[in-house]
N, C-alpha and C positions, 0 to 999 in steps of 0.2 A: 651581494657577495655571498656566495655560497661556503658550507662547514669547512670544504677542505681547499678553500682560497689558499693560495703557498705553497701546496705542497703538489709536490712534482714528482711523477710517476713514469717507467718507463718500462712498457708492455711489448714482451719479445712472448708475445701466446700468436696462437692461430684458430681457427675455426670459431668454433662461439663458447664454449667453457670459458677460455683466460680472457678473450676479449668483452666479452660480454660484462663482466664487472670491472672492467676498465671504462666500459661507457656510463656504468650508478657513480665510477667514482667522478668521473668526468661533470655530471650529473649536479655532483654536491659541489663543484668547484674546481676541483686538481686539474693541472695541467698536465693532461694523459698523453703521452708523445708515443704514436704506434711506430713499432720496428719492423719492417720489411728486407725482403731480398731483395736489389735492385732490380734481376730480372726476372724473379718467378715471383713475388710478392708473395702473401696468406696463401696457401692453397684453397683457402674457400671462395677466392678469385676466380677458382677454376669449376667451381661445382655448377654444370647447365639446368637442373629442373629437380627440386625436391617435391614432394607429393604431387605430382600434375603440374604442381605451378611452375614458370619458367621464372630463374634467377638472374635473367637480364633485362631490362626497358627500354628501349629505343625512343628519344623523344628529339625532333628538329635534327636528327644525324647526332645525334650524342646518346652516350649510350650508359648506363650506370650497374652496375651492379650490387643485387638487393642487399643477399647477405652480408659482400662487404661495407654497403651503406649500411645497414643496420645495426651490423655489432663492431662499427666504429666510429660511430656520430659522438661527436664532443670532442674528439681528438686532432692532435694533428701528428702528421705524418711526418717520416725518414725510412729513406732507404740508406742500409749498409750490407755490405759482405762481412758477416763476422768469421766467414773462414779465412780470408786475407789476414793478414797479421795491422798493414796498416788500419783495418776496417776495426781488428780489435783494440786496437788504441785508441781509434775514436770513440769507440762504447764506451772503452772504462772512460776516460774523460766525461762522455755522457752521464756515466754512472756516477761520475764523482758529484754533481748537482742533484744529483734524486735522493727523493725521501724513501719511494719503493721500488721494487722490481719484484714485477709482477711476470710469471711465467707458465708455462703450462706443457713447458718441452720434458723430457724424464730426464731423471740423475744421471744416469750415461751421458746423456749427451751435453749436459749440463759441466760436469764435471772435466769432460774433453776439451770445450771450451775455455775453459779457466773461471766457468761464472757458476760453482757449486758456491755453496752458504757460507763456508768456513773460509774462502778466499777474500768472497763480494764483503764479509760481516768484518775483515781486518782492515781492507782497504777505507770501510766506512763504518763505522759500529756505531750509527747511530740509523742505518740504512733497515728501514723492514723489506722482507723478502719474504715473495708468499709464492708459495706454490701450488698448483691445483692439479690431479692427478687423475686418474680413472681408481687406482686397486690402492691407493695410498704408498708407505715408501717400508713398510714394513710387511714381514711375511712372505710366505711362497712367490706370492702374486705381484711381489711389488714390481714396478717398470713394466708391466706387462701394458701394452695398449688396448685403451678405451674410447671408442666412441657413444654418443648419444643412447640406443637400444643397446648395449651389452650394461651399461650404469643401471636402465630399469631390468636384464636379465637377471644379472647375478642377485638383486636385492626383492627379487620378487614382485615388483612392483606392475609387472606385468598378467598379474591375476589380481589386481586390486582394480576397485569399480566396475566391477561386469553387473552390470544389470538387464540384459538382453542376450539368449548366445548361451555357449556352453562353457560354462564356468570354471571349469578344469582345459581351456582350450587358452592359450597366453595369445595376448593384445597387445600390439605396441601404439599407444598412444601419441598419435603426433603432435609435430610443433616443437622439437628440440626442449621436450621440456625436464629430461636430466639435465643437458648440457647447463640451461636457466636455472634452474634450480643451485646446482652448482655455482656456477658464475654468485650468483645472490649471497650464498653462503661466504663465496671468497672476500664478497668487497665489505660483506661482516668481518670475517677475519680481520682483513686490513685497518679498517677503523680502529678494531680492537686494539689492533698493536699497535697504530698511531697515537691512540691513546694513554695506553703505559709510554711510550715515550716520553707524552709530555710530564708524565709524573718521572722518571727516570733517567731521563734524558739516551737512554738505549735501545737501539733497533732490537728483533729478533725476527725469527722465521715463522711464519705461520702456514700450516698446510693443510687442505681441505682436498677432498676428491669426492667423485659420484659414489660412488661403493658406500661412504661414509656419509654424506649428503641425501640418497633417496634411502638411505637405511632410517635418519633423522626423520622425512617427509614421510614417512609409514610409522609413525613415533605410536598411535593405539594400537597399530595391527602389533608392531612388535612385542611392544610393553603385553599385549593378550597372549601372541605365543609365547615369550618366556614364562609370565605367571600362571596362564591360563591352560598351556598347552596344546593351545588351539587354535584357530584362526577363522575369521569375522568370513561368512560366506553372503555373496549379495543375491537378491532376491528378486526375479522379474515381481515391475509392477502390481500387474495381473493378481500375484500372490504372495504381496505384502499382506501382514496381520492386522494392520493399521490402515484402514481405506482413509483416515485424513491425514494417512504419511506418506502421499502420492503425487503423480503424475496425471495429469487427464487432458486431452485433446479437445479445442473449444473450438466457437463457430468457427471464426476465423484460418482454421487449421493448424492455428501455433499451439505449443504446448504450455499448461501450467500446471508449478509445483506448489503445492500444499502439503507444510511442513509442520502439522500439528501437533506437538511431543505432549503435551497435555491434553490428548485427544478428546476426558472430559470436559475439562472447562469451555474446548471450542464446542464441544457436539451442540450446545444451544445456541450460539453465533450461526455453524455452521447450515443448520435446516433452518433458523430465518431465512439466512443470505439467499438460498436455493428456491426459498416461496415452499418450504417441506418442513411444516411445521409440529403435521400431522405425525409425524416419522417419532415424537418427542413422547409418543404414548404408545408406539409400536414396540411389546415387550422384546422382538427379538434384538432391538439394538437400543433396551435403556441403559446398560451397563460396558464396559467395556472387553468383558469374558463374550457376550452377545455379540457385539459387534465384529469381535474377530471370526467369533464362530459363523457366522453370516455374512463375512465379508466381502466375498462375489456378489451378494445380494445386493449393499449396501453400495460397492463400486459403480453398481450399474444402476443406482438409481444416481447419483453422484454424476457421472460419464452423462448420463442426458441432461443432467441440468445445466451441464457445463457448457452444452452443443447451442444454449438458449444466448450467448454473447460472446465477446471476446476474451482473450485470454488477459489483456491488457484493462478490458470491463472487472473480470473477476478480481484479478489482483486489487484492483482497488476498492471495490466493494467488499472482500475479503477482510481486507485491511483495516480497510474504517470500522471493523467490527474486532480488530484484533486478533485476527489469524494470521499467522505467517505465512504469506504466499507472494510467489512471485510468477512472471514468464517466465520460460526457455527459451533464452537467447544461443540462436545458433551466432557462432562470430561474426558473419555478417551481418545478425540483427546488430550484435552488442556494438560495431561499431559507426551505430545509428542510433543509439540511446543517451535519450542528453542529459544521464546522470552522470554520466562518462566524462563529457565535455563542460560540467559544471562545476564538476571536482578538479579538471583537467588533469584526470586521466588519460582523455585524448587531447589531443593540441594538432593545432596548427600551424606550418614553417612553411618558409620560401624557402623552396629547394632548386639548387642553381641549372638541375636537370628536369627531373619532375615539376617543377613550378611550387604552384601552393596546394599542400598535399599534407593528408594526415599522419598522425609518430602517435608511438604512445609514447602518455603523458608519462607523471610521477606519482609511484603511490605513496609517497611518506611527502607529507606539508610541515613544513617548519616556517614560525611565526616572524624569526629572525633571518636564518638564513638560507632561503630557498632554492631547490633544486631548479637548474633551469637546464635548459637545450644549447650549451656552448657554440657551436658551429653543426654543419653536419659534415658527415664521414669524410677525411681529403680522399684524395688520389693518393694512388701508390706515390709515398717518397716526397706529396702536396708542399712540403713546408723543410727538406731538408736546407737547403742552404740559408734557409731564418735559423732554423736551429744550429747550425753547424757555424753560424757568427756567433750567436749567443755561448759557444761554448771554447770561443776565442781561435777560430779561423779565418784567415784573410780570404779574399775575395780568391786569390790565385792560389793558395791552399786547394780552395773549394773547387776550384778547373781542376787541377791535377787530382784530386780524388775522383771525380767524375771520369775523366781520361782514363784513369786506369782503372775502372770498371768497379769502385770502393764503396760509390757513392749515388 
């Protein structure tokens, strides 16, 4: 039984901000019931190929699609027309058994519907309502649309990490990971306010957005430019000051990091590990004013020693002497690393399309009440007419909402 066994959630988001923490909530237990259009469903239904990679899978003549399997697994599905007037009767009924409503649509449109905070919070005050945003709901900006790259534009986050390249030249880092970032924050949120509930017995609203989210995930850089008036500039490897605060390419071709912050204490592990023992009497690198001032010297004897095994040999030799170090895992290595799969991090499901086929795991373990894999993603609308009983419709109800296009 998962933390949030009972409580019943119902997610009218789209793409992957508002869904995506309806799947950690799903995760912990809740019963996340996704909202769809009958005929257009999520628009992320309709997205064909993000970076190179194609968003659909054809397997035995069936066909799935990634992203809405991924940022909908744990849930089950309904489709309604909330423009229909009979569609909106059905929601609020739906509404009236939830504990959340989780959304990611803006106050405009929110507010047209009849499902703003102040309506949803009378008909149930004991309902949390969370909202996830791009510019938040205050200020010039507020309702203004946000996707994934304008969340890292506007917060800067787009010069942050450059370690190769021209530093003043902005990166968009893939992988939706404003929109995740986001999502994570929210299904924070939510816990939190399910939480005062149970001390108060009262719903409230809780709202998060990217603007406000990857402002939080730059939490040094910001904290440096407001006090510091400045901001952290990244350093190709090549000329770091710290040749045991690097990167190095080994036999193998993979990469490792060596992350020495007390560069004394490792420097004698260090020239063991390497068979460079000699290096312990060479005055230009006894001290660590020496070492930086010599640090291309030192890099390159370092970079040959390293071409002597693998990167996976080093780390652990490394290791056993107490240096921090590890590989660089590109994603395809990482998800071949069976630290991964021993934490389960990664896992494995029988997917009724894909077969048996990898997910990522769970990164939070609970002793008691563990995150687990509910179902995976339905189908558009998979489970209306279970839910549409459960919320006290007859069978011929449920024909006549179908018939006229509700349901």
């Amino acid at each position: 039984m998962g933390a949030l066994s009972g409580i019943r959630v119902i997610d009218l988001s789209f793409y992957a901000q508002g869904p995506f923490a309806g799947v950690m909530l799903a995760e912990m237990g809740a019963d996340v019931i996704k909202v769809e259009h009958p005929a257009t469903g999520d628009p992320v239904r309709g997205i064909i190929e993000r970076w190179g990679v194609p968003r659909t899978k054809d397997v035995n003549g069936r066909s799935v699609h990634l992203d809405a399997d991924q940022f909908n697994r744990g849930k089950r599905g309904i489709t309604l027309n909330l423009q229909s007037e009979e569609g909106a009767e059905v929601f609020a009924r739906l509404l009236a058994t939830a504990d959340v409503f989780l959304t990611n649509l803006r106050e405009e449109s929110l507010l047209k519907m009849g499902l703003d905070y102040e309506r949803l919070s009378a008909a149930n005050p004991r309902l949390v309502y969370v909202l996830t945003t791009g510019f938040g709901t205050r200020g010039s900006d507020a309702g203004k649309r946000c996707f994934d790259p304008i969340g890292m534009a506007r917060t800067g986050f787009m010069f942050v990490g450059h370690v190769e390249g021209d530093p003043d030249e902005p990166r968009y880092p893939v992988g939706s990971l404003c929109d995740l970032f986001t999502a994570q924050m929210t299904a924070y949120a939510t816990v939190n306010a399910l939480f005062v509930r149970e001390r108060t017995g009262k719903g409230q609203k809780a709202e998060t957005s990217q603007l406000g989210t990857m402002m939080w995930a730059q939490y040094d850089s910001v904290y440096t430019a407001l006090v510091s008036k400045a901001e952290f500039r990244s350093v190709p490897w090549q000329q770091q000051p710290n040749p045991l605060y690097s990167s190095y390419l080994c036999a193998d071709q993979r990469w490792l990091m060596i992350a020495a912050f007390q560069p004394d204490a490792a420097w004698r592990p260090l020239c063991e590990a390497i068979g460079r023992s000699d290096l312990l009497d060479d005055l230009r690198f006894s001290n660590i004013s020496g070492r930086k001032e010599h640090a291309a010297e030192l890099r390159a004897i370092i970079a040959q020693a390293m071409q002597e095994k693998t990167a996976l040999e080093w780390e652990n030799i490394l290791s056993e002497r107490g240096i921090v170090a590890s590989r660089i895992n590109r994603v395809t290595d990482m998800v071949h690393d069976p630290q991964f799969w021993a934490e389960e991090y990664l896992i494995e499901v029988d997917h009724p399309v894909l077969g048996r086929v990898g997910q990522p795991g769970y990164p939070i373990r609970f002793s008691d009440t563990p995150m687990a894999m509910q179902r995976v993603a339905p189908e558009i609308g998979e489970h209306t007419e279970e839910i549409l009983r459960e919320i006290g419709y007859s069978a011929q109800e449920i024909d006549e909402l179908r018939a006229a296009g509700v349901a």
